[in-house]
Each structure stands twice: as C-alpha cells, then as structure tokens.
C-alpha positions in Angstrom: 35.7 -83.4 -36.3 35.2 -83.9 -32.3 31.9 -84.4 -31.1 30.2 -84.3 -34.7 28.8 -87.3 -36.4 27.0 -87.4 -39.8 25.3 -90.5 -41.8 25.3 -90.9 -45.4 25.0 -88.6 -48.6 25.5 -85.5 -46.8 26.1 -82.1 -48.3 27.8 -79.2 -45.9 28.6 -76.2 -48.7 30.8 -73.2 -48.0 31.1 -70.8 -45.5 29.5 -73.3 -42.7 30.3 -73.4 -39.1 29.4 -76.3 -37.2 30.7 -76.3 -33.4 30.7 -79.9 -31.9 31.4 -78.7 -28.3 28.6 -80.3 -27.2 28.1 -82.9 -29.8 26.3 -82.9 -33.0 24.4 -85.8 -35.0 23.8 -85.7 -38.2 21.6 -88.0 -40.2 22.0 -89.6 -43.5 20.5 -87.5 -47.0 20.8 -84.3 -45.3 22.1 -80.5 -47.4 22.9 -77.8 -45.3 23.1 -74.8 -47.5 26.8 -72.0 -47.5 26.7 -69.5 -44.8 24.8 -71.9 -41.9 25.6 -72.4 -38.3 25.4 -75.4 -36.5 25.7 -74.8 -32.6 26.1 -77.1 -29.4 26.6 -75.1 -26.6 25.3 -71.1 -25.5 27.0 -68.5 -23.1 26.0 -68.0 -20.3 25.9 -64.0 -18.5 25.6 -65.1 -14.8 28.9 -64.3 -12.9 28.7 -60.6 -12.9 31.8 -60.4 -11.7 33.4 -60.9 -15.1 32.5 -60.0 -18.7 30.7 -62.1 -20.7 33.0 -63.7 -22.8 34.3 -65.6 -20.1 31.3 -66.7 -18.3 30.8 -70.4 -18.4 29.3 -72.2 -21.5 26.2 -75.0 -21.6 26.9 -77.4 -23.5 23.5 -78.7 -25.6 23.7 -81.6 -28.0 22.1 -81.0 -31.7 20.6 -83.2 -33.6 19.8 -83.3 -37.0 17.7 -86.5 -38.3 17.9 -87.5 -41.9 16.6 -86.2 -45.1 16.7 -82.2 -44.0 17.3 -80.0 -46.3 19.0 -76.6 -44.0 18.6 -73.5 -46.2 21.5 -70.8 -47.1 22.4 -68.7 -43.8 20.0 -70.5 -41.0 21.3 -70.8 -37.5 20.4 -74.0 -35.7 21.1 -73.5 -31.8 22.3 -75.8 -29.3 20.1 -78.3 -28.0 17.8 -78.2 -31.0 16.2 -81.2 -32.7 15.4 -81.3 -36.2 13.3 -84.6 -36.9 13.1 -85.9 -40.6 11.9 -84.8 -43.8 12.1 -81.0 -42.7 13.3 -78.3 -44.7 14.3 -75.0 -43.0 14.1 -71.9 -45.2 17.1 -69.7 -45.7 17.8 -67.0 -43.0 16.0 -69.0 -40.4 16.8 -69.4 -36.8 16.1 -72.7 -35.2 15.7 -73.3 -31.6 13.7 -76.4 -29.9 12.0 -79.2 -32.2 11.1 -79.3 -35.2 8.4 -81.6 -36.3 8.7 -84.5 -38.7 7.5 -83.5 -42.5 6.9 -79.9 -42.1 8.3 -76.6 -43.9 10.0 -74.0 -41.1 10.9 -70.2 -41.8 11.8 -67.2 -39.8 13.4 -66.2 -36.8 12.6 -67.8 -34.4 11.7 -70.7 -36.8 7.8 -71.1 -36.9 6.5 -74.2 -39.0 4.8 -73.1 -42.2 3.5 -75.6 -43.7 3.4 -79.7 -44.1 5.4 -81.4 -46.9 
C-alpha cells in the first residue's frame, strides 16, 4: 500500500477505495464503513487543449487521526483532515477539517453535533 499508513485496530470493510497518490495517514482505533473513498489527489481541468482526463493531477495528503468512526459510502477528498473522536455519517462528503469530538453529515460534510 504506497503512500498509505494506518495505526492500530483499524477496520477498512468491503468495497473501499483508498488512493495513496498523495499519501494517506491513518490513525490508530479508526472503522471506515463498505463502499467509502478515501482520496489524495483531484483533477485538474486547466489545459484546454486536452480533455480532462489527462489534465495534470494535485496531489493532497489525507489524514485521518484516530478513533474515527467513517460511515458506509462517505467520500473523504484529498487534502482533508479528520481530527479525532469524529464520526462521519454514511453518504457524507468530506472536504477541509473536521473538528475534534464532533458528529459530521451531508454533502459537503457540515458538523452536526458534539460527541
């Protein structure tokens, strides 16, 4: 697993995609739910000279701190930064941070509620 790195006791369940490109952290007492995607890098859409497929990528490192509990079918972007004790509700889209002890949902990810 290039450019990923997880801690301790963590749970990745089926289905998940997790794209090191750009590096990953993962801490220690972490679950991310089947169907999630973990991201380190976006397209770009500059040149438009040629299609978007092959315009240059950014690469954006992730990080997930521990004890984060990623629901079934959320979508963490590159460059985000989940800090710990945060649970992410399924479906959710996560781009930016994402305070310490708090409960996120929707898309984009909003903060819900403390825990």
């Amino acid at each position: 697993m290039d450019g990923i790195s997880v801690g301790n006791n963590i749970s990745i369940h089926a289905n998940c995609y997790l794209d090191g490109a750009g590096g990953i952290d993962i801490g220690d007492n972490v679950s991310i739910a089947h169907n999630s995607s973990i991201l380190s890098f976006e397209h770009t859409a500059n040149l438009l000279d040629l299609p978007i497929k092959y315009n240059p990528v950014i690469y954006n490192h992730t990080c997930i701190c521990s004890d984060v509990w990623v629901g079934c079918g959320v979508r963490i972007i590159g460059g985000s930064y989940i800090h710990s004790r945060v649970i992410v509700a399924a479906g959710s889209v996560v781009r930016g941070i994402l305070d310490e002890k708090s409960l996120y949902a929707g898309v984009p990810a909003k903060r819900v509620k403390s825990i």
